[in-house]
N, C-alpha and C positions, 0 to 999 in steps of 0.2 A: 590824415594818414596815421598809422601806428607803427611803431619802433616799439622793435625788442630784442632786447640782449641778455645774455646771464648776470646774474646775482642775484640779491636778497633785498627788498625794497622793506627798513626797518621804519618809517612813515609815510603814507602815500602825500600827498598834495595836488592841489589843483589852483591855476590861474588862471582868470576869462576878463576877455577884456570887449569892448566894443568891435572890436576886426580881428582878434586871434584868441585865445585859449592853446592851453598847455596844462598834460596832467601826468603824474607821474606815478605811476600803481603796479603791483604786488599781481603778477602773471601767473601764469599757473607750470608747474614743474621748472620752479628754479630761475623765473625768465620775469625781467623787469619791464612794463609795460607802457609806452610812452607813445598819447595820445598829443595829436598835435591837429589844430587846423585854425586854417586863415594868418593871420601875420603874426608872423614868432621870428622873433630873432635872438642867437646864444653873442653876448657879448665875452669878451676872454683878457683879459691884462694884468699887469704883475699887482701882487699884494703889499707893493711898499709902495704905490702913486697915495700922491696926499694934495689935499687942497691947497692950490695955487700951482699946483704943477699946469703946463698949458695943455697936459695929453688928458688931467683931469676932468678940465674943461670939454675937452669934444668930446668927452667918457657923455659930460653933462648935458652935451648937444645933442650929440646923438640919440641919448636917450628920450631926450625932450621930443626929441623930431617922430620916433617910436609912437611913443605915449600919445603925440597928439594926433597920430595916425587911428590910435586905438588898439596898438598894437600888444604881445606881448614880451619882454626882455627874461631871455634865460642865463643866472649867471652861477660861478662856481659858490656863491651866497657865502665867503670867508668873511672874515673881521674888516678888511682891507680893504684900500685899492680901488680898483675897478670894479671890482662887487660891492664893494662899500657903497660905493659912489651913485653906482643904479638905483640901488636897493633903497635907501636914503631918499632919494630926488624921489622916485615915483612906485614905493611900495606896492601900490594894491595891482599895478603892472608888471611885479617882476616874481619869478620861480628861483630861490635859490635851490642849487643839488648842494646838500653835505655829507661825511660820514663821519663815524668817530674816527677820531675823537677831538673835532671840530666843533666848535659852538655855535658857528654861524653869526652871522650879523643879526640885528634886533627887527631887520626891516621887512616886510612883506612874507609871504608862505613858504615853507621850507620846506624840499625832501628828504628824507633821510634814510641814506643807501648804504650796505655795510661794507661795499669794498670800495677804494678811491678809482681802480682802474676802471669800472662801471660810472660810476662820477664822472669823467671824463671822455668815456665812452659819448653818454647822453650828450653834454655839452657839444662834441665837437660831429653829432650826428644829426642836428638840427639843419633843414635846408640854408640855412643860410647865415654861416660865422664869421664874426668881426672879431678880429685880434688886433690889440691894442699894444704898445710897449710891454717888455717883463721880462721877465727871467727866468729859468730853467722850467719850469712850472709853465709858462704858457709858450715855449718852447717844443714841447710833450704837446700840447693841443693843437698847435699849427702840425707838428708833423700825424697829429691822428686827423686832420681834418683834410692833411694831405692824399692819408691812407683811404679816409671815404671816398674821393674822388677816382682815385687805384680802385678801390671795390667797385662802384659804379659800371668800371668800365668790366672788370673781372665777373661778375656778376649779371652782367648785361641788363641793368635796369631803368638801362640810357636817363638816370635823373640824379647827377653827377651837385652834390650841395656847391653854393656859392662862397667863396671864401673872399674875407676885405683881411688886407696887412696892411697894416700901418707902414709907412715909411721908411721907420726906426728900421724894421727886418729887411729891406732891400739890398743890403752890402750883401748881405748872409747869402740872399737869395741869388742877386747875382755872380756869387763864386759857387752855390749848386749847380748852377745854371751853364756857368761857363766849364765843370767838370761833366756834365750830362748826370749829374746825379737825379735830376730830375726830368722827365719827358717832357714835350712840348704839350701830350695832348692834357698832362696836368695844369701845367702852368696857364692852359687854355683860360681854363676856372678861377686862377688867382688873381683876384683885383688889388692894388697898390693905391693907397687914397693915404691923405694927409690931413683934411677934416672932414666932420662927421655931412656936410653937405654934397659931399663928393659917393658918401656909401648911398645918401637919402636918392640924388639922381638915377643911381643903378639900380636901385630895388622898385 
């Protein structure tokens, strides 16, 4: 499949792995072009987890479980965290998205996109996002990964992506929930897992 949104794609990249592939290139009239097929998944958590943290660990599970599918991992590619983490353990499987004036991490291919709000566009446009613990930052990606579900339906493309929340965001979620701030037929798509064996069985 191919996704495209607006911006300026200021490096393209590309990741291929044994069962997914992900590329990220330079569209024509203003439009960033995002090639995707077979298993990809955008992982998403804050930029201050550090090793020995336990949400580290399923960051490492998870991804391991990915990788040894053949899969590919897409992440926000910062210094940190969850992107840190991926990127590290299984480089030649994972796509970071960066813009300036981010340096990204040392590990695996990088794209590099001039606005952040396309940055995160990509991330949380991917069929199938995992959000991990964090803070304001992957707050903004759960509620855009909420809004693709919203388009799906507005849009009529009946192919609504899959979203995993961690735990951690359940409180949150159940006082949306219990305000009706968010519909049933979203919350449909929201899966609640606690480690990374609980994402591997639903996918």
């Amino acid at each position: 499949m191919t996704i495209t949104l607006p911006g300026k794609v200021l490096r393209e990249a590309e990741c291929k792995a044994r069962s997914g592939m992900v590329a990220i290139r330079a569209g024509a009239d203003g439009l960033v072009r995002v090639e995707l097929d077979g298993f990809v998944v955008s992982m998403c958590g804050g930029a201050d987890l550090h090793e020995g943290n336990p949400i580290w660990e399923e960051i490492l599970r998870l991804s391991a479980a990915v990788a040894e599918r053949g899969g590919v991992i897409v992440n926000g590619g910062d210094q940190g965290g969850c992107m840190l983490a991926t990127a590290r353990a299984y480089p030649e499987q994972t796509l970071g998205v960066i813009c300036p004036p981010m340096s990204g991490n040392p590990y695996g291919p990088k794209a590099v996109l001039e606005d952040r709000l396309t940055r995160v566009g990509i991330i949380t446009k991917i069929p199938t996002v995992v959000i991990f613990e964090g803070g304001v930052g992957t707050i903004e990606e759960w509620g855009r990964a909420l809004k693709e579900i919203k388009n799906s339906y507005s849009d009529n493309t009946g192919n609504p992506p899959k979203v995993f929340l961690h735990n951690y965001w359940r409180k949150t979620f159940d006082v949306l929930w219990t305000s009706r701030a968010i519909p049933k037929r979203i919350m449909d798509h929201v899966h609640f897992f606690v480690t990374a064996g609980e994402v591997m069985q639903a996918l």
